[in-house]
ZADO-1210 file (C-alpha; in nm, 4 decimals, padded with zeros to 6 digits):
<atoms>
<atom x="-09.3897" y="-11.9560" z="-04.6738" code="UNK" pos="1"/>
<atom x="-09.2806" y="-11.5291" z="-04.6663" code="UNK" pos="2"/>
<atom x="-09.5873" y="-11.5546" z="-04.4620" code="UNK" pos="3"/>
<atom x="-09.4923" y="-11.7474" z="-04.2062" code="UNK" pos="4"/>
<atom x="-09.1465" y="-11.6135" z="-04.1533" code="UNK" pos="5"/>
<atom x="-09.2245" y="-11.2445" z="-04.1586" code="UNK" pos="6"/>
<atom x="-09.5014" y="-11.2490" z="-03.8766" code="UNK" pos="7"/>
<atom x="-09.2870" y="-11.3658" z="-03.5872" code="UNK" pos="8"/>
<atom x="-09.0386" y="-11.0871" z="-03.7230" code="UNK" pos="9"/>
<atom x="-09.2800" y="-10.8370" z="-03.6852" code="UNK" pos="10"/>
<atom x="-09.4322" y="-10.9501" z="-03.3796" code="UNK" pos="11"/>
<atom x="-09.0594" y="-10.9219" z="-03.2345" code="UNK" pos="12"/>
<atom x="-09.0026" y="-10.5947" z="-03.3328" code="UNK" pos="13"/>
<atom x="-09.3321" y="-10.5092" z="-03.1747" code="UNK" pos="14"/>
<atom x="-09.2709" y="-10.6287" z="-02.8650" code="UNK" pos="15"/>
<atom x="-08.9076" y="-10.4914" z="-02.8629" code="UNK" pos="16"/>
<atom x="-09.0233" y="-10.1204" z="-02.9361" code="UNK" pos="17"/>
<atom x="-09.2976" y="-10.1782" z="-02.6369" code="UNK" pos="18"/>
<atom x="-09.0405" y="-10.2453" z="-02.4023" code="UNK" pos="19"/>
<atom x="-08.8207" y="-09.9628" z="-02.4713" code="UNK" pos="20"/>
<atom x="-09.0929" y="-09.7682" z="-02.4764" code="UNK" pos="21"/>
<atom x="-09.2011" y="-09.9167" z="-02.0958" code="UNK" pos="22"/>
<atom x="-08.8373" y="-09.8441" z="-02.0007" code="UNK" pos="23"/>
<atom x="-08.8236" y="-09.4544" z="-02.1369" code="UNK" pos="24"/>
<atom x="-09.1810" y="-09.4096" z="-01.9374" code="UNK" pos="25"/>
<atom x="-09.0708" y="-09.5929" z="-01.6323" code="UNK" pos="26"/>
<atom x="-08.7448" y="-09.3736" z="-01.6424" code="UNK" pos="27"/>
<atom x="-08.9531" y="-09.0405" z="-01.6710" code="UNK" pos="28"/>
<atom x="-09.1937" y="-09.1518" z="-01.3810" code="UNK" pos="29"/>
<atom x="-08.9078" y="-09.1940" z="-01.1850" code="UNK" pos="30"/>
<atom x="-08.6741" y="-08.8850" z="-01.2414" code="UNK" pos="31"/>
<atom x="-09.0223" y="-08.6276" z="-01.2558" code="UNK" pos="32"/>
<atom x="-09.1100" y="-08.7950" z="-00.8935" code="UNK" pos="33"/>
<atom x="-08.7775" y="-08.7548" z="-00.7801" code="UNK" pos="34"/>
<atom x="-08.7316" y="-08.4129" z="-00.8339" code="UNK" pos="35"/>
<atom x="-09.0642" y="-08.2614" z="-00.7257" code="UNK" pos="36"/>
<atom x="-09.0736" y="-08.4984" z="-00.4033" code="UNK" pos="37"/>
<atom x="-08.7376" y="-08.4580" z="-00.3096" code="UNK" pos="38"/>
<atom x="-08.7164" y="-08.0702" z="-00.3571" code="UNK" pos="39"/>
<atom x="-09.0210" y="-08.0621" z="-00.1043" code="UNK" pos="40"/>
<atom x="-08.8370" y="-08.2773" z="00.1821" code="UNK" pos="41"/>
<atom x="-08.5151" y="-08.1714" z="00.1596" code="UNK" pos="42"/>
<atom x="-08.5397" y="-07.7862" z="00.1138" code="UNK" pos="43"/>
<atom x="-08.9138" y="-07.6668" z="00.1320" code="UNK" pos="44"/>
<atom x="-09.0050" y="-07.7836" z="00.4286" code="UNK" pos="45"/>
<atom x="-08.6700" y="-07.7292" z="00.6309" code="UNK" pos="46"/>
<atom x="-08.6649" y="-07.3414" z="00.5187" code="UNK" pos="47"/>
<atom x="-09.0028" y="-07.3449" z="00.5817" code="UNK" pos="48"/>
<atom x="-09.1417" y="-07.2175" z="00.2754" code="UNK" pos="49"/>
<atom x="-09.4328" y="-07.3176" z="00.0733" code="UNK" pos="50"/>
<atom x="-09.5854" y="-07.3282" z="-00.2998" code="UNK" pos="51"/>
<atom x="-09.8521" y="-07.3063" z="-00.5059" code="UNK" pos="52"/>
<atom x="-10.0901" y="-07.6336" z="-00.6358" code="UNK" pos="53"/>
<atom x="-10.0927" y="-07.9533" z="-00.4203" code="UNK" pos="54"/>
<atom x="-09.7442" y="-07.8920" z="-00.1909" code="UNK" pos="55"/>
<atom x="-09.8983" y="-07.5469" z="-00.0983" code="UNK" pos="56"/>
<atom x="-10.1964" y="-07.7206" z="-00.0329" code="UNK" pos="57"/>
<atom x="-10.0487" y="-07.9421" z="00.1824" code="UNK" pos="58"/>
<atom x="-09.7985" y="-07.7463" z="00.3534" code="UNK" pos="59"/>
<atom x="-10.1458" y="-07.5440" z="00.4874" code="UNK" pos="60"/>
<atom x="-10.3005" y="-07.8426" z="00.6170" code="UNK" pos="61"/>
<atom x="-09.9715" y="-07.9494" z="00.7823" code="UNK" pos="62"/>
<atom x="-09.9207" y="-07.6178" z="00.9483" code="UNK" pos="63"/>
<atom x="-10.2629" y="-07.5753" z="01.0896" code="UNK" pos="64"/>
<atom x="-10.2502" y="-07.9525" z="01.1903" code="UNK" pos="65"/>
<atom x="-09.9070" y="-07.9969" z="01.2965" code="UNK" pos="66"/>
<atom x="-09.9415" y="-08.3426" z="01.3971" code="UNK" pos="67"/>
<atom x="-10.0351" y="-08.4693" z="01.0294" code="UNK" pos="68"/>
<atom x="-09.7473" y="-08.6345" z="00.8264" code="UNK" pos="69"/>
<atom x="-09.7053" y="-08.4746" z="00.4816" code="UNK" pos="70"/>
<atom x="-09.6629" y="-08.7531" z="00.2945" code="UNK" pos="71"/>
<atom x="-09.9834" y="-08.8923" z="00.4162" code="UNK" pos="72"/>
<atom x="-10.1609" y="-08.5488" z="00.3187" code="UNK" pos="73"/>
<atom x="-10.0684" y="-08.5415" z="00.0064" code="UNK" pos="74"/>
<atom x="-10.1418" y="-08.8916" z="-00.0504" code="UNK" pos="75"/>
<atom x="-10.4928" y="-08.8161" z="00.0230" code="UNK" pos="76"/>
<atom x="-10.5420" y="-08.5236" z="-00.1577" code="UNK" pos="77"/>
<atom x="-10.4228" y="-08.7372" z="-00.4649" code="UNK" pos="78"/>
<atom x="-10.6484" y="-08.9649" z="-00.4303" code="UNK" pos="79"/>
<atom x="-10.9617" y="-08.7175" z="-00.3573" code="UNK" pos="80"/>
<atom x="-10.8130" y="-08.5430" z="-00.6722" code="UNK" pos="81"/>
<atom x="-10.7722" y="-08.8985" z="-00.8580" code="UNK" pos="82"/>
<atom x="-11.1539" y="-09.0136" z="-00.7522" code="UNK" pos="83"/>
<atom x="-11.3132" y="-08.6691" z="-00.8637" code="UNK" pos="84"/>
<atom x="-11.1098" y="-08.6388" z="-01.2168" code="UNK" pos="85"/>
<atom x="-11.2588" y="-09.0628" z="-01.2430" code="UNK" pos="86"/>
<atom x="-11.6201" y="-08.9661" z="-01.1636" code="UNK" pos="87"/>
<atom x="-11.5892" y="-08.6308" z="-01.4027" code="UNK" pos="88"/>
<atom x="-11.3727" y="-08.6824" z="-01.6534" code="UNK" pos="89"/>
<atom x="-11.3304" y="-09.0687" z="-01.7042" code="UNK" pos="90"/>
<atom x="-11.1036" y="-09.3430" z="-01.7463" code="UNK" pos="91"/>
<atom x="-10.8850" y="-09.1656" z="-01.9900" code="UNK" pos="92"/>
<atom x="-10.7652" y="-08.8689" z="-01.7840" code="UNK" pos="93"/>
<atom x="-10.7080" y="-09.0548" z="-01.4885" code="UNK" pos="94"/>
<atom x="-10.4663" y="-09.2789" z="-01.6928" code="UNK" pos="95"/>
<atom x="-10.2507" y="-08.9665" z="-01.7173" code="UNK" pos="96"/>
<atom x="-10.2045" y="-08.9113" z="-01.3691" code="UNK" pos="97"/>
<atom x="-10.2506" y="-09.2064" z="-01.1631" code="UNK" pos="98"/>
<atom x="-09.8577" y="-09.3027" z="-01.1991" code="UNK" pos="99"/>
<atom x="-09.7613" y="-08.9888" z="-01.0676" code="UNK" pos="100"/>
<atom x="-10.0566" y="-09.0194" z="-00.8089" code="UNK" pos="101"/>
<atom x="-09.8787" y="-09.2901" z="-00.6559" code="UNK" pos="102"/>
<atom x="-09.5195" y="-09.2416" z="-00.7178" code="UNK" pos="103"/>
<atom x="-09.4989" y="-08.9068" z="-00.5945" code="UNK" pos="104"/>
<atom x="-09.6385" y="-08.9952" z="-00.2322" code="UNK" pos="105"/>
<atom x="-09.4387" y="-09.3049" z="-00.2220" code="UNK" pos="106"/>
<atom x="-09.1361" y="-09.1279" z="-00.2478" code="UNK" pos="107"/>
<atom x="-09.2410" y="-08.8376" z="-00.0368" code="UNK" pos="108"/>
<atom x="-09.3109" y="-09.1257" z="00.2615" code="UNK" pos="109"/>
<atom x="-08.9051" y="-09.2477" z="00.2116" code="UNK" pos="110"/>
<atom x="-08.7736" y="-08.9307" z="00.1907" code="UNK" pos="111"/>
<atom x="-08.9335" y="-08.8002" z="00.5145" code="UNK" pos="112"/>
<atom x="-08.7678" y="-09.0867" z="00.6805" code="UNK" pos="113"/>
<atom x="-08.4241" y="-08.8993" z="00.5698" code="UNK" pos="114"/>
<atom x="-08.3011" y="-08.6867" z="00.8194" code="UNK" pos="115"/>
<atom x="-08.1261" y="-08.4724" z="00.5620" code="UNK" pos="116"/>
<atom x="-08.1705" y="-08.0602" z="00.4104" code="UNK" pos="117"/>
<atom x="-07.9749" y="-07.9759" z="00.1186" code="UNK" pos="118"/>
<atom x="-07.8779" y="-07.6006" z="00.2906" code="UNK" pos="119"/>
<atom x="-07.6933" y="-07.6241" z="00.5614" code="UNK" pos="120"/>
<atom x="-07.8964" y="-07.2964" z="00.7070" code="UNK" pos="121"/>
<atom x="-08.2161" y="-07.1498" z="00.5713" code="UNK" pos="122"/>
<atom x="-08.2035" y="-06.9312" z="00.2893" code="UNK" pos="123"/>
<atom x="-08.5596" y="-06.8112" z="00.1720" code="UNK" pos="124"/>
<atom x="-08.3945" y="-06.6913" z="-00.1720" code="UNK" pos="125"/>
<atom x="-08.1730" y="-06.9449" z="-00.2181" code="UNK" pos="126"/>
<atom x="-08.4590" y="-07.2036" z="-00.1165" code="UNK" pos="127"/>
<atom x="-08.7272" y="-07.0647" z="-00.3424" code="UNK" pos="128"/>
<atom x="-08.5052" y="-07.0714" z="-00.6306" code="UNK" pos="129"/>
<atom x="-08.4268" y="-07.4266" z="-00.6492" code="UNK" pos="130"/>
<atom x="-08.7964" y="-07.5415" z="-00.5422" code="UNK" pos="131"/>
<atom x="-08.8761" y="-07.3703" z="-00.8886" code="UNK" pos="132"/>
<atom x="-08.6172" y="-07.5187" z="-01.0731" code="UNK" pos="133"/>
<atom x="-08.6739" y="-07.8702" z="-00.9137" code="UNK" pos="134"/>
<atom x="-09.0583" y="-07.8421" z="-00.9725" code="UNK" pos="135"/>
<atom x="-08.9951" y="-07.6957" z="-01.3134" code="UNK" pos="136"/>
<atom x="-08.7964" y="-08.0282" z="-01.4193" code="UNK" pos="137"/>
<atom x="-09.0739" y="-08.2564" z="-01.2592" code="UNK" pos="138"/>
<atom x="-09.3749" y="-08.0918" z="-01.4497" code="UNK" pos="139"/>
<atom x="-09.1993" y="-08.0257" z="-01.7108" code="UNK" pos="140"/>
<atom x="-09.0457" y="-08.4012" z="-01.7849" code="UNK" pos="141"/>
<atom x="-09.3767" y="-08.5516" z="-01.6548" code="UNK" pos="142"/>
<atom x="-09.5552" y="-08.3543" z="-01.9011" code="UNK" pos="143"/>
<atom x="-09.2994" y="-08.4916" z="-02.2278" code="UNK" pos="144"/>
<atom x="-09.3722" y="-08.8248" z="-02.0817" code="UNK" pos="145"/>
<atom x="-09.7527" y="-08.7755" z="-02.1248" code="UNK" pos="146"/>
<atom x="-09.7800" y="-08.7587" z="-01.7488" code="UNK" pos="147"/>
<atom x="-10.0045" y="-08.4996" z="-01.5167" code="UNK" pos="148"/>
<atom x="-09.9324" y="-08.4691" z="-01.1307" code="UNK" pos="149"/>
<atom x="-10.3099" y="-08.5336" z="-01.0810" code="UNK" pos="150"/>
<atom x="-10.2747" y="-08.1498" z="-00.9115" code="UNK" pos="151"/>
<atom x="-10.4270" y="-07.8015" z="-00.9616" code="UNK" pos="152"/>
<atom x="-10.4099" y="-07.8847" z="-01.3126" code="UNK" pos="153"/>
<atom x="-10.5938" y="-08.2162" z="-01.2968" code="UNK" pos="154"/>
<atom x="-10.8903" y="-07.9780" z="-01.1099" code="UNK" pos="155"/>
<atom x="-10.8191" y="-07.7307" z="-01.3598" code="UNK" pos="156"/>
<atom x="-10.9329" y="-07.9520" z="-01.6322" code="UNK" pos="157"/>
<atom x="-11.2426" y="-08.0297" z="-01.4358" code="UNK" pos="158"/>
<atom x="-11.3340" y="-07.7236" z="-01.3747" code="UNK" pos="159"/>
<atom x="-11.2839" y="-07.6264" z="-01.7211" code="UNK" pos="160"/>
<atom x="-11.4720" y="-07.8728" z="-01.8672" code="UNK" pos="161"/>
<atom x="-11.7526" y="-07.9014" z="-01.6253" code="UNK" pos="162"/>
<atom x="-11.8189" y="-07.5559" z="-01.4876" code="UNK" pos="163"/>
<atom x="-11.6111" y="-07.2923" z="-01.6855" code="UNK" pos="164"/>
<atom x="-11.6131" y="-07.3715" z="-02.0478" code="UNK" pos="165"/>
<atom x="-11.5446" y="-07.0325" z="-02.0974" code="UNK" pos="166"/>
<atom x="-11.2005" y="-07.0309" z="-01.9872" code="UNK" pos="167"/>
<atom x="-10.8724" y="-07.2097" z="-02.0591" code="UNK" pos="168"/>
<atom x="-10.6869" y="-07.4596" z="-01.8701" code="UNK" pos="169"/>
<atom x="-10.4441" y="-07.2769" z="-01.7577" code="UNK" pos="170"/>
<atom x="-10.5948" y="-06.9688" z="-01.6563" code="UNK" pos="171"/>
<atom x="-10.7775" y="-07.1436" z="-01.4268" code="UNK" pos="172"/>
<atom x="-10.4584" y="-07.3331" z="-01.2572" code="UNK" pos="173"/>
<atom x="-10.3510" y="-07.0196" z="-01.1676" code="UNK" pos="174"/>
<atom x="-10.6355" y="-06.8682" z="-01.0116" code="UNK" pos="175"/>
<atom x="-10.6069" y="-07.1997" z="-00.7980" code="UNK" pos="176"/>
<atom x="-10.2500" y="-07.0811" z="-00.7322" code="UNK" pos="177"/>
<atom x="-10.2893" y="-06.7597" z="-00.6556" code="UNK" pos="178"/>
<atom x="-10.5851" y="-06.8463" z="-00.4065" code="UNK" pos="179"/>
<atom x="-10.3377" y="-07.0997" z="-00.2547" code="UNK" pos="180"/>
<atom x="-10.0385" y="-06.8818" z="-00.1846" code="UNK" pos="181"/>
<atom x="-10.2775" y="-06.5931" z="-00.0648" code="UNK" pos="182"/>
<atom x="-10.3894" y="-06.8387" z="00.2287" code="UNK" pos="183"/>
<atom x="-10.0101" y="-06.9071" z="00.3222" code="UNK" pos="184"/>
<atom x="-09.9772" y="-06.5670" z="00.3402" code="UNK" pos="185"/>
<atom x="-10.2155" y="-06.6074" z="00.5917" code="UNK" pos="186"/>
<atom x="-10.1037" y="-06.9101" z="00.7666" code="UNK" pos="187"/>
<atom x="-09.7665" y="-06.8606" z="00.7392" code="UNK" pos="188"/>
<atom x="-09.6300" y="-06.4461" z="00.6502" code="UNK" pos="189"/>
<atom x="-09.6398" y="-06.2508" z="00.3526" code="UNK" pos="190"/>
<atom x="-09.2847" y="-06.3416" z="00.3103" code="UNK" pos="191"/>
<atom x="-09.2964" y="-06.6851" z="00.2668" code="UNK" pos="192"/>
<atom x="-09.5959" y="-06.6208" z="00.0308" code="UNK" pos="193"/>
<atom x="-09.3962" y="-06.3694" z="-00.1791" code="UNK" pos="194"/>
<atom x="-09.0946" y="-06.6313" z="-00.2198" code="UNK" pos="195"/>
<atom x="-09.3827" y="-06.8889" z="-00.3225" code="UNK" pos="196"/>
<atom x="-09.4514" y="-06.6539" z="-00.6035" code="UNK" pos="197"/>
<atom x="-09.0926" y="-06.6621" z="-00.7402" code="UNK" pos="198"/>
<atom x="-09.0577" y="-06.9960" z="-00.6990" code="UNK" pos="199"/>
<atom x="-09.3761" y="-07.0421" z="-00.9032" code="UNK" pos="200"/>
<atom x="-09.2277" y="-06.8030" z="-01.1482" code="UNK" pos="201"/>
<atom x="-08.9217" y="-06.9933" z="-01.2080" code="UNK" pos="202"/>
<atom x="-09.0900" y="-07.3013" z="-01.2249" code="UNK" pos="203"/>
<atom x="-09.3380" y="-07.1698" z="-01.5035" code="UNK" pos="204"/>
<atom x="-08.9253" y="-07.0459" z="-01.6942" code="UNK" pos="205"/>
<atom x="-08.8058" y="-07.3937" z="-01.6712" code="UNK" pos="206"/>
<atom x="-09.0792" y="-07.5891" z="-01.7471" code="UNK" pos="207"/>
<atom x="-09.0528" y="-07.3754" z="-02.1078" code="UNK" pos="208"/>
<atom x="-08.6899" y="-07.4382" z="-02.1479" code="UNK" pos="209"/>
<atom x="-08.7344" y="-07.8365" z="-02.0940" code="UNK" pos="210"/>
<atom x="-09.0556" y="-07.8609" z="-02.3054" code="UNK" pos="211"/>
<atom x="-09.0305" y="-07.6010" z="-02.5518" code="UNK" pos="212"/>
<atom x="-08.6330" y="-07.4937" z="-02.5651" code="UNK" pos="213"/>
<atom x="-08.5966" y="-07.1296" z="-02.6324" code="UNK" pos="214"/>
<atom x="-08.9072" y="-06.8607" z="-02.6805" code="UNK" pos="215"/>
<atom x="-08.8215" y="-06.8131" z="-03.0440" code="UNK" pos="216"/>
<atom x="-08.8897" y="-07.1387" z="-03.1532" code="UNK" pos="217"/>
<atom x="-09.1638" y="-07.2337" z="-03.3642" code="UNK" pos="218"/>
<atom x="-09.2985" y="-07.5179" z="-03.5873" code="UNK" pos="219"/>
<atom x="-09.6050" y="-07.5675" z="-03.8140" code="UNK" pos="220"/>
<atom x="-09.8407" y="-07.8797" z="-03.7071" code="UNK" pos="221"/>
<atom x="-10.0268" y="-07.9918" z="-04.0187" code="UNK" pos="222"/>
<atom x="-10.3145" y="-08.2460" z="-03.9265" code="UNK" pos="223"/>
<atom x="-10.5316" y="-08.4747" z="-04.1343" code="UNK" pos="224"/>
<atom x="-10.8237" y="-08.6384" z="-03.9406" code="UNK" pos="225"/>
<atom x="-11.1668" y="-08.7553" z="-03.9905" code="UNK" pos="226"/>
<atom x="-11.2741" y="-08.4904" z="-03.6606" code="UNK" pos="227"/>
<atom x="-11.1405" y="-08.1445" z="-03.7728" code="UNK" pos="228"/>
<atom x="-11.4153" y="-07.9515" z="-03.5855" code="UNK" pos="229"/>
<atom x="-11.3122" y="-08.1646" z="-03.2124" code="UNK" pos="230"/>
<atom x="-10.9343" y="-08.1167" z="-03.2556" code="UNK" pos="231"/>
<atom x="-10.9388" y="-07.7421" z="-03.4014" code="UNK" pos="232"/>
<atom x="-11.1860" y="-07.6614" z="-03.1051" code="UNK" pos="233"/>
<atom x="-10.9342" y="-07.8027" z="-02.9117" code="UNK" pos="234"/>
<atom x="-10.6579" y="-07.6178" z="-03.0325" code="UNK" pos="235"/>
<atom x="-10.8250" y="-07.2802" z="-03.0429" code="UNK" pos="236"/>
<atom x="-10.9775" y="-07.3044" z="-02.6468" code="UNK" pos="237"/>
<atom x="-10.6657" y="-07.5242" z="-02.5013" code="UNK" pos="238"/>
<atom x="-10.3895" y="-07.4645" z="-02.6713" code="UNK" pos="239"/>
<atom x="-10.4945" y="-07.1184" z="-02.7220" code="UNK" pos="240"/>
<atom x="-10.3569" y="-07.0829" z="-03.0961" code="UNK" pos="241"/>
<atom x="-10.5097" y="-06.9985" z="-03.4312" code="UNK" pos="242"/>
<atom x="-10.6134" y="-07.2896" z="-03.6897" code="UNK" pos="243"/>
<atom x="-10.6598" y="-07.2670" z="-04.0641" code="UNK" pos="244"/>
<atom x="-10.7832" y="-07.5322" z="-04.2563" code="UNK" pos="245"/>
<atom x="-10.8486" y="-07.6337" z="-04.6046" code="UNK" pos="246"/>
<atom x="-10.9915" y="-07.9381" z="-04.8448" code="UNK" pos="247"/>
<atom x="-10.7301" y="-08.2294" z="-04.9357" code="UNK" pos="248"/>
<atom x="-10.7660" y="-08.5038" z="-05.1313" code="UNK" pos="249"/>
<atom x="-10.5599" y="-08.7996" z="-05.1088" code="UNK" pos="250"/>
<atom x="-10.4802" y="-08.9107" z="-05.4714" code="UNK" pos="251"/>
<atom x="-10.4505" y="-09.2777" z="-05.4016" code="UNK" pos="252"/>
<atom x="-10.8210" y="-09.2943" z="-05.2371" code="UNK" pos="253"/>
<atom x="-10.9417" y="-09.0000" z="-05.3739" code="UNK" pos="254"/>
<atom x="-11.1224" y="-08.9236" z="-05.0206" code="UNK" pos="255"/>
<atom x="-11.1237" y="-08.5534" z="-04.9351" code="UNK" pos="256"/>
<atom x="-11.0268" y="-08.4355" z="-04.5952" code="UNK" pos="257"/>
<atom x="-11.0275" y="-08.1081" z="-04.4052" code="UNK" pos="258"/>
<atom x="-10.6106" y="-08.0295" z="-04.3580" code="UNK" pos="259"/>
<atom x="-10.6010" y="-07.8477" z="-03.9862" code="UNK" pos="260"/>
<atom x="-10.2590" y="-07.5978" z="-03.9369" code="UNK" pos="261"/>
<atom x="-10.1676" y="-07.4759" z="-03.6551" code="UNK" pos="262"/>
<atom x="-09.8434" y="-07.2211" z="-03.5994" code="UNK" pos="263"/>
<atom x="-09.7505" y="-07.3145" z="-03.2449" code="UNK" pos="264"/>
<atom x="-09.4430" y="-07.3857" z="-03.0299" code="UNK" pos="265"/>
<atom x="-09.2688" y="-07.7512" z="-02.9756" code="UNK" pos="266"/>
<atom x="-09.4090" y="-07.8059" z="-02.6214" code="UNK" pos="267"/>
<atom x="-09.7926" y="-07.6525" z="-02.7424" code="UNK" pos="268"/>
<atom x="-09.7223" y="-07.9483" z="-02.9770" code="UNK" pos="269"/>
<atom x="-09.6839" y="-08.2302" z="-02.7270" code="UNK" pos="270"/>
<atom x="-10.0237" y="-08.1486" z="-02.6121" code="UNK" pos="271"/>
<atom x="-10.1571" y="-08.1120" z="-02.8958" code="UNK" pos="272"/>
<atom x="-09.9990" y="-08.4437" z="-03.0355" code="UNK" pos="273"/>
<atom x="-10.1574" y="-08.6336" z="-02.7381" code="UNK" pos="274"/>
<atom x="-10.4800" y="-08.5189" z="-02.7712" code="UNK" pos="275"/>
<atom x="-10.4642" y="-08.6273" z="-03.1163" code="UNK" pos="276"/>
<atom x="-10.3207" y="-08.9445" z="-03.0846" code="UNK" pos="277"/>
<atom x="-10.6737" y="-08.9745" z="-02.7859" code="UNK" pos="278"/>
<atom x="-10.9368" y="-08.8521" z="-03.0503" code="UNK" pos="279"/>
<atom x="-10.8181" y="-09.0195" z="-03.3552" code="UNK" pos="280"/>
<atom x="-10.5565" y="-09.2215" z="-03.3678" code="UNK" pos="281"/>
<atom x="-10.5738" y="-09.3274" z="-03.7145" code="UNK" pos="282"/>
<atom x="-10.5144" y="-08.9366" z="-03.8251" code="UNK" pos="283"/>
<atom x="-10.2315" y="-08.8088" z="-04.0391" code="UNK" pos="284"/>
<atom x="-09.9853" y="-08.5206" z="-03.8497" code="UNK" pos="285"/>
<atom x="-09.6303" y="-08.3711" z="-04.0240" code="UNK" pos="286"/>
<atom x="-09.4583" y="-08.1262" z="-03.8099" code="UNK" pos="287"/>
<atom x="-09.2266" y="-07.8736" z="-04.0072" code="UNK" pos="288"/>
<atom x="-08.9913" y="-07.6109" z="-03.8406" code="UNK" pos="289"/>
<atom x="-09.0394" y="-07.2235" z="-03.8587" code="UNK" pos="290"/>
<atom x="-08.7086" y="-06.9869" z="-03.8856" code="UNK" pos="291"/>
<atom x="-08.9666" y="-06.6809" z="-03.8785" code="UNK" pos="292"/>
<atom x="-09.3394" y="-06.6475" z="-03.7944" code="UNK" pos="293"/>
<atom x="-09.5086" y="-06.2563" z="-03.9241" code="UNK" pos="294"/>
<atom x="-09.8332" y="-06.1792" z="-03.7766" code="UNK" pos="295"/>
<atom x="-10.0843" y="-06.1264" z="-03.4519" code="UNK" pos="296"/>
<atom x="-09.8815" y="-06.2771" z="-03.1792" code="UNK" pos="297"/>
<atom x="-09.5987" y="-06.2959" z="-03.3731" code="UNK" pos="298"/>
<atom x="-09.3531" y="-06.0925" z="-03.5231" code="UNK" pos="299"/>
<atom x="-09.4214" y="-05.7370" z="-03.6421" code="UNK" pos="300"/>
<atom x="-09.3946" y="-05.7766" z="-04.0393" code="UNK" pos="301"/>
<atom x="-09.3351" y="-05.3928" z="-04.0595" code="UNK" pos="302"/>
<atom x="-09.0138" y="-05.4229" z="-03.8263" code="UNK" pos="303"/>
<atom x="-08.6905" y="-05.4109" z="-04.0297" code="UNK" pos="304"/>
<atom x="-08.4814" y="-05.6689" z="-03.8517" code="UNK" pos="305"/>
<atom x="-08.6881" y="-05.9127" z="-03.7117" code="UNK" pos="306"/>
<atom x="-08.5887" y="-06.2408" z="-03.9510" code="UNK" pos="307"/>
</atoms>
């Protein structure tokens, strides 16, 4: 009799905590698009500045083709970006940018039809500083959402993982970067390439502040899994932090596992949580926060005041 009236209660609840959680990603989508679509129509383009990853990208294409809408551009490069990431990295990475893939261009098409620019006269400065902000919000609250542009970064990854093994994710995003706003300096002046870089600059501060609060902040990540080697390799080469490890046994099984701990910051978490949560979702993960952290690429232990 329990049975039968528990089920339908927890099938309820199930259902319930789905669609708040379709509701908070929906929301995310929605307010990351916004931002980094809107920020490109209503101030980039009418101060005629440009960036690095896909807008730079595009903004080159546009200026040496004048007669090409924007939106469409960067609708195709999307889905160029979205057919090599499925043919290279599979199903599972494309599911973390193919919202964005779509959303982004989608809003980029209505907003063109907006006769509107948020200055009322062109200020390079002024311009670049809110394009960094504005594309600082949208990576960074697509990224807490588990959501990826389908960008530079999304080629990043490729290129990691197929070519240059050797290197991390993010070093190679900003090669990309730096390639892109050396051609605007080209296409367009060095100015408008310089501003690019400050933009990019402030972008790179905010995204920090929304995913990872302030630099001094620091947790421990313990994880218990049943693939150590995949998720420390991970760790070490992505996240670019050290990993300890060491034998556990759970009392109530008495099966021993390898315990994986990691000193990182909140948003180095996030990633790491998600690539987790893709490897092995049945493992075990407790997060614990840090006052102080003593050691290489930490604090000096032999400074006096440093707690």
């Amino acid at each position: 009799m329990s049975k039968l009236t528990t089920e339908p209660k927890a099938e309820a609840a199930g259902k319930k905590f789905d669609i708040k959680h379709f509701l908070r990603s929906v929301a995310i989508l929605l307010t990351s698009a916004f931002f980094g679509s809107s920020v490109q129509i209503f101030v980039m383009i009418p101060c005629g500045m440009t960036s690095g990853g896909m807008p730079g990208i595009a903004r080159i294409l546009t200026a040496i083709f004048p007669s090409l809408s924007y939106s469409l551009v960067y609708y195709t490069l999307s889905m160029v970006i979205l057919i090599i990431v499925f043919f290279t990295m599979g199903k599972a990475e494309v599911g973390r940018i193919i919202a964005l893939a779509f959303t982004y261009p989608v809003m980029l098409f209505i907003f063109e039809k907006i006769d509107f620019s948020l200055l009322n006269s062109p200020d390079p400065f002024l311009a670049s500083l809110l394009i960094g902000v504005c594309y600082g919000l949208a990576t960074g609250i697509g990224y807490i959402g588990g959501f990826s542009s389908g960008g530079t970064d999304s080629l990043a990854r490729v290129l990691k993982f197929k070519v240059f093994n050797y290197l991390r994710v993010g070093d190679i995003q900003m090669a990309m970067d730096v390639t892109i706003i050396l051609i605007s300096a080209v296409v367009f002046d060095v100015n408008v390439a310089l501003y690019a870089v400050v933009n990019a600059v402030v972008a790179a501060k905010v995204i920090s502040a929304v995913m990872v609060g302030y630099s001094g902040t620091f947790i421990q990540f313990d994880i218990i899994s049943s693939k150590p080697e995949e998720i420390a390799e991970f760790i070490m080469k992505d996240v670019n932090r050290a990993v300890t490890s060491h034998i556990s046994r759970g009392e109530y099984s008495k099966e021993e596992r390898r315990t994986l701990t990691c000193i990182c910051t909140p948003g180095e978490s996030i990633k790491i949580k998600k690539f987790v949560a893709e490897v092995d979702p049945t493992a075990f993960a407790t997060i614990m926060p840090i006052t102080t952290v003593w050691g290489k690429r930490f604090s000096n232990i032999s400074e006096v005041d440093n707690i």
